[in-house]
MMTF fields as JSON, N, C-alpha, C and O atoms, coordinates in Angstrom:
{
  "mmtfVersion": "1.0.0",
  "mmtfProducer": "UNKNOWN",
  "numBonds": 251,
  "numAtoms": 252,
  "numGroups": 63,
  "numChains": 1,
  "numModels": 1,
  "chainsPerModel": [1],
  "groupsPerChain": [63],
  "chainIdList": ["A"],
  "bondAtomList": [4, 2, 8, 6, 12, 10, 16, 14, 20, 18, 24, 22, 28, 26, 32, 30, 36, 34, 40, 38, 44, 42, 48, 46, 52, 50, 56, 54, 60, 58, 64, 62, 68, 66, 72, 70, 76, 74, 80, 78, 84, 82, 88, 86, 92, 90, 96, 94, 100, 98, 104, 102, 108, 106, 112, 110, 116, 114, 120, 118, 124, 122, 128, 126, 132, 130, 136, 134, 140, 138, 144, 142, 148, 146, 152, 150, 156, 154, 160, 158, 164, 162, 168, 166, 172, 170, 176, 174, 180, 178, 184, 182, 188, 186, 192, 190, 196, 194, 200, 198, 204, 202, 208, 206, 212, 210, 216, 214, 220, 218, 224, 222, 228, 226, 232, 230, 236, 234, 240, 238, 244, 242, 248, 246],
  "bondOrderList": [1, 1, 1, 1, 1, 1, 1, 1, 1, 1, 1, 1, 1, 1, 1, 1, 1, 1, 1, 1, 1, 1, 1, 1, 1, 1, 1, 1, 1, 1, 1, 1, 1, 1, 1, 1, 1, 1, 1, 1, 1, 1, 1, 1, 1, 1, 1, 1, 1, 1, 1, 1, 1, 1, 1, 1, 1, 1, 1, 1, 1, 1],
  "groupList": [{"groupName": "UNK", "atomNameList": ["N", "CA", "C", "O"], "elementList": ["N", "C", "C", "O"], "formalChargeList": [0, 0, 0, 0], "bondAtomList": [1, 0, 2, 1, 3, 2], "bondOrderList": [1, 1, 2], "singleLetterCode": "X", "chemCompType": "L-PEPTIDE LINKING"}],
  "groupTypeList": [0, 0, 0, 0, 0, 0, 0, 0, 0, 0, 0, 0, 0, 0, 0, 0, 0, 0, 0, 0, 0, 0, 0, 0, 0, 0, 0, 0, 0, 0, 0, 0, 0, 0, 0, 0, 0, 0, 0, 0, 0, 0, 0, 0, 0, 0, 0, 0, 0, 0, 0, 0, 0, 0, 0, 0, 0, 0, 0, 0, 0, 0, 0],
  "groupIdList": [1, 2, 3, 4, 5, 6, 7, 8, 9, 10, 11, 12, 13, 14, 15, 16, 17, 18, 19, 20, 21, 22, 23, 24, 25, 26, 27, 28, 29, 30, 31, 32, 33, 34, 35, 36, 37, 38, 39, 40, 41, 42, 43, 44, 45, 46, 47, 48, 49, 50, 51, 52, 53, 54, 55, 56, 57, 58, 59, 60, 61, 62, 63],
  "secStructList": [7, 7, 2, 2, 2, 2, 2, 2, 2, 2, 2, 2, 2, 2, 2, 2, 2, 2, 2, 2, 2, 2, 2, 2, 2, 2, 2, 6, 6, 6, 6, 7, 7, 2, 2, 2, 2, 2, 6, 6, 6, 6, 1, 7, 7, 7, 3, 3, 3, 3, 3, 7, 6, 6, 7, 7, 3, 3, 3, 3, 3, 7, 7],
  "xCoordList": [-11.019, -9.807, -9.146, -8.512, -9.238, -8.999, -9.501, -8.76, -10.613, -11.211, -10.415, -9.842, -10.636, -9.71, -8.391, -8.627, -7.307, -6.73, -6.851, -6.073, -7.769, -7.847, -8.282, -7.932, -9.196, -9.767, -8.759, -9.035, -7.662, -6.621, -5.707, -5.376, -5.442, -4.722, -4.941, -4.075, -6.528, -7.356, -7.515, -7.562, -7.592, -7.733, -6.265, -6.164, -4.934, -3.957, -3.633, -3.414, -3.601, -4.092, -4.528, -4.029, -5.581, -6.731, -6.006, -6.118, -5.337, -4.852, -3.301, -2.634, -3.01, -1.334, -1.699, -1.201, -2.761, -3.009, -4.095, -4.553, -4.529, -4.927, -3.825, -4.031, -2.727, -1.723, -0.839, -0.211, -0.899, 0.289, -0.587, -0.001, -2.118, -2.847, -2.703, -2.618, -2.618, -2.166, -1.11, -1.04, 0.123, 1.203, 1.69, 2.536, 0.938, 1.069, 0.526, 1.269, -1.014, -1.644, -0.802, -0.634, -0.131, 0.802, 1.54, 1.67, 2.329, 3.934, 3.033, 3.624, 1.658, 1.493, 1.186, 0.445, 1.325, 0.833, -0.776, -1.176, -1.743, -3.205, -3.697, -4.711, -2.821, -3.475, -2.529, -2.193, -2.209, -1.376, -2.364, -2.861, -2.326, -3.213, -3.228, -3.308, -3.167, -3.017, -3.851, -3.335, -4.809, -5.99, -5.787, -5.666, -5.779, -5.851, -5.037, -5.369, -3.728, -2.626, -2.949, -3.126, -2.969, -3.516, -4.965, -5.263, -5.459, -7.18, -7.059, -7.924, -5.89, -5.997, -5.488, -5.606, -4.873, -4.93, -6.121, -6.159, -6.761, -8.088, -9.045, -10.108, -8.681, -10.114, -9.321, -8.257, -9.627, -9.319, -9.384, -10.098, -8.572, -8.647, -10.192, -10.754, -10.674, -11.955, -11.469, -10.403, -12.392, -11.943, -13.077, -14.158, -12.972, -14.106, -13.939, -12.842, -15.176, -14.271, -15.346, -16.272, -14.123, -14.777, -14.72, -14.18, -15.229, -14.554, -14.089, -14.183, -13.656, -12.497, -13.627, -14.845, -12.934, -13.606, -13.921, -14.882, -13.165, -13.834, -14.681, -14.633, -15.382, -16.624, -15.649, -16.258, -14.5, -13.715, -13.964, -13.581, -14.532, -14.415, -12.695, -11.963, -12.481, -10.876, -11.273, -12.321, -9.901, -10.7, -9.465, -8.327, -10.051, -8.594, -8.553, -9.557, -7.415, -7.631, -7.158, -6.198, -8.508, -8.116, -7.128, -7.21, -6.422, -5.306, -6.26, -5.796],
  "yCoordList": [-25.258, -24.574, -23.861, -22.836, -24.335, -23.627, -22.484, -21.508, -22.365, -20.92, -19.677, -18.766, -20.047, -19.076, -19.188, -18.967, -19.472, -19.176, -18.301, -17.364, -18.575, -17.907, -16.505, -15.558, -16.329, -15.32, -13.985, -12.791, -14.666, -14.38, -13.597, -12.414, -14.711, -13.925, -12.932, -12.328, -12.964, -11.999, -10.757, -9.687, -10.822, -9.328, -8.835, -7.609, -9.649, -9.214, -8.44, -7.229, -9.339, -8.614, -7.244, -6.372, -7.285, -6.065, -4.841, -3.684, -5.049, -3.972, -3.822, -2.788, -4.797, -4.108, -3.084, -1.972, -3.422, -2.721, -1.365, -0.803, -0.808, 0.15, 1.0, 2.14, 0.247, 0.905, 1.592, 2.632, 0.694, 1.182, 2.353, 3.206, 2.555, 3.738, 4.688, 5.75, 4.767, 5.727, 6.391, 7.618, 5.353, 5.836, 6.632, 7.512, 6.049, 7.063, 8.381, 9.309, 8.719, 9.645, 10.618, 11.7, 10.28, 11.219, 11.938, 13.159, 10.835, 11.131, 12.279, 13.349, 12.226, 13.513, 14.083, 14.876, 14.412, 15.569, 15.746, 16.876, 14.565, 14.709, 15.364, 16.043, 15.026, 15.863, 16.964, 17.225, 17.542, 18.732, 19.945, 20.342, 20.242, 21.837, 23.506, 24.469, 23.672, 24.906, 25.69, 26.79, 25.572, 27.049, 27.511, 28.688, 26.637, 27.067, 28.04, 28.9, 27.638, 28.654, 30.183, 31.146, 30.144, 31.253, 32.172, 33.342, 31.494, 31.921, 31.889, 32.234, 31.436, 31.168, 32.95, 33.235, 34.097, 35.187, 36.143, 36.981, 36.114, 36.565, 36.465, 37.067, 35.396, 35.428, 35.754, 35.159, 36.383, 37.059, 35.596, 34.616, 35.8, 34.993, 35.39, 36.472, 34.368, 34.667, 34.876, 34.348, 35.902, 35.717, 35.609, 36.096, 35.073, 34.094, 34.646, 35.185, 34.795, 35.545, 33.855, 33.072, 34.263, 33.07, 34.005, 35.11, 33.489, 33.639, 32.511, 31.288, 33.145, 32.53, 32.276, 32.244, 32.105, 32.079, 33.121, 33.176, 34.112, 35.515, 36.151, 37.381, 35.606, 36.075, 37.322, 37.859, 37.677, 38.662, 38.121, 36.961, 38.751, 38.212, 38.088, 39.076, 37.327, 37.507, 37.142, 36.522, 37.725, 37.315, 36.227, 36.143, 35.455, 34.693, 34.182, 33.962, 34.157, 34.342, 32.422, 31.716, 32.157, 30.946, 30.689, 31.3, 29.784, 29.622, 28.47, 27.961],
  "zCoordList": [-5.178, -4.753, -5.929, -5.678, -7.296, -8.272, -8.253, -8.37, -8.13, -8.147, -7.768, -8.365, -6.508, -5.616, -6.785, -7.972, -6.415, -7.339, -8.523, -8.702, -9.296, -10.547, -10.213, -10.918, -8.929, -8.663, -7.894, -7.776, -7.508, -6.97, -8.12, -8.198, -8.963, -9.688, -11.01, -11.644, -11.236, -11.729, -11.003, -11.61, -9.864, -9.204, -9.017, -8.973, -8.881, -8.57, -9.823, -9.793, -11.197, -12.774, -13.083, -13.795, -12.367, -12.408, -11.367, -11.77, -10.167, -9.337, -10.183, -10.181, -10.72, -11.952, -12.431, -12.259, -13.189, -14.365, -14.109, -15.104, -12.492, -12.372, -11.336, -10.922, -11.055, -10.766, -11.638, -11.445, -12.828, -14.202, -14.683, -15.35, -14.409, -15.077, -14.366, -14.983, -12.964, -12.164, -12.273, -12.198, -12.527, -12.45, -14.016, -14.172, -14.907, -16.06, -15.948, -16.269, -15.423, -15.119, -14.531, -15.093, -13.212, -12.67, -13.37, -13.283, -14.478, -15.198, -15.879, -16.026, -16.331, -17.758, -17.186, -17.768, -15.485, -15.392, -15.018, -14.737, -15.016, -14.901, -13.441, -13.279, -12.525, -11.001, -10.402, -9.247, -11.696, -10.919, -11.466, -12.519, -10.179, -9.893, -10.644, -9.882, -11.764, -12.554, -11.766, -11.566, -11.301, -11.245, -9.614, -9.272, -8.907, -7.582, -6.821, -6.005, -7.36, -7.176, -7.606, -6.859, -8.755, -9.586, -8.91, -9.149, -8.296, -7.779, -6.07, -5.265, -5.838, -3.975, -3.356, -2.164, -4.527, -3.977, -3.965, -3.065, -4.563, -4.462, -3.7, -3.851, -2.442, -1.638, -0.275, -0.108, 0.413, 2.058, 2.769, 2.558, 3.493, 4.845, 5.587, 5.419, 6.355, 7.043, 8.342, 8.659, 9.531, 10.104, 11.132, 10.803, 12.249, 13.396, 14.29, 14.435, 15.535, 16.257, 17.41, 17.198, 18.818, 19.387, 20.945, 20.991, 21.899, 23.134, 24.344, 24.245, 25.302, 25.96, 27.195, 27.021, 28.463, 29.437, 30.014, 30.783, 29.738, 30.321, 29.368, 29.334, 28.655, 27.157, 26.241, 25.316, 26.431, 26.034, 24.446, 24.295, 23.246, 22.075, 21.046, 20.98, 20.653, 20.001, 19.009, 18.83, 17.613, 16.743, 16.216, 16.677, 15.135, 15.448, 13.294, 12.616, 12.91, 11.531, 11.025, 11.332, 10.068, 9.767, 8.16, 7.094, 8.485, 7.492, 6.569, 5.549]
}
């Protein structure tokens, strides 16, 4: 029954301390997006075309 225990509070240990790495990661800044913004005007919207029930083709623009 010790085990458990120890094993318990080793992983609880182990999820602190990959939460406190996360939460530093954020503060500097590691998953914020520089390029995409910058590069998301350059490519056109696509656009599909589908039809309805009357085979009428539409075209319809994806976001």
């Amino acid at each position: 029954m010790s085990v458990i225990y120890l094993l318990i509070s080793v992983s609880i240990f182990v999820a602190v301390c990959f939460f406190i790495a996360f939460i530093a990661a954020v503060k500097t800044g590691q998953y914020d997006d520089d390029y995409t913004p910058s590069v998301r005007i350059l490519f056109d919207d696509e656009t599909k075309i589908t039809s309805q029930n009357n085979n009428s083709p539409i075209e319809e623009k994806q976001v």
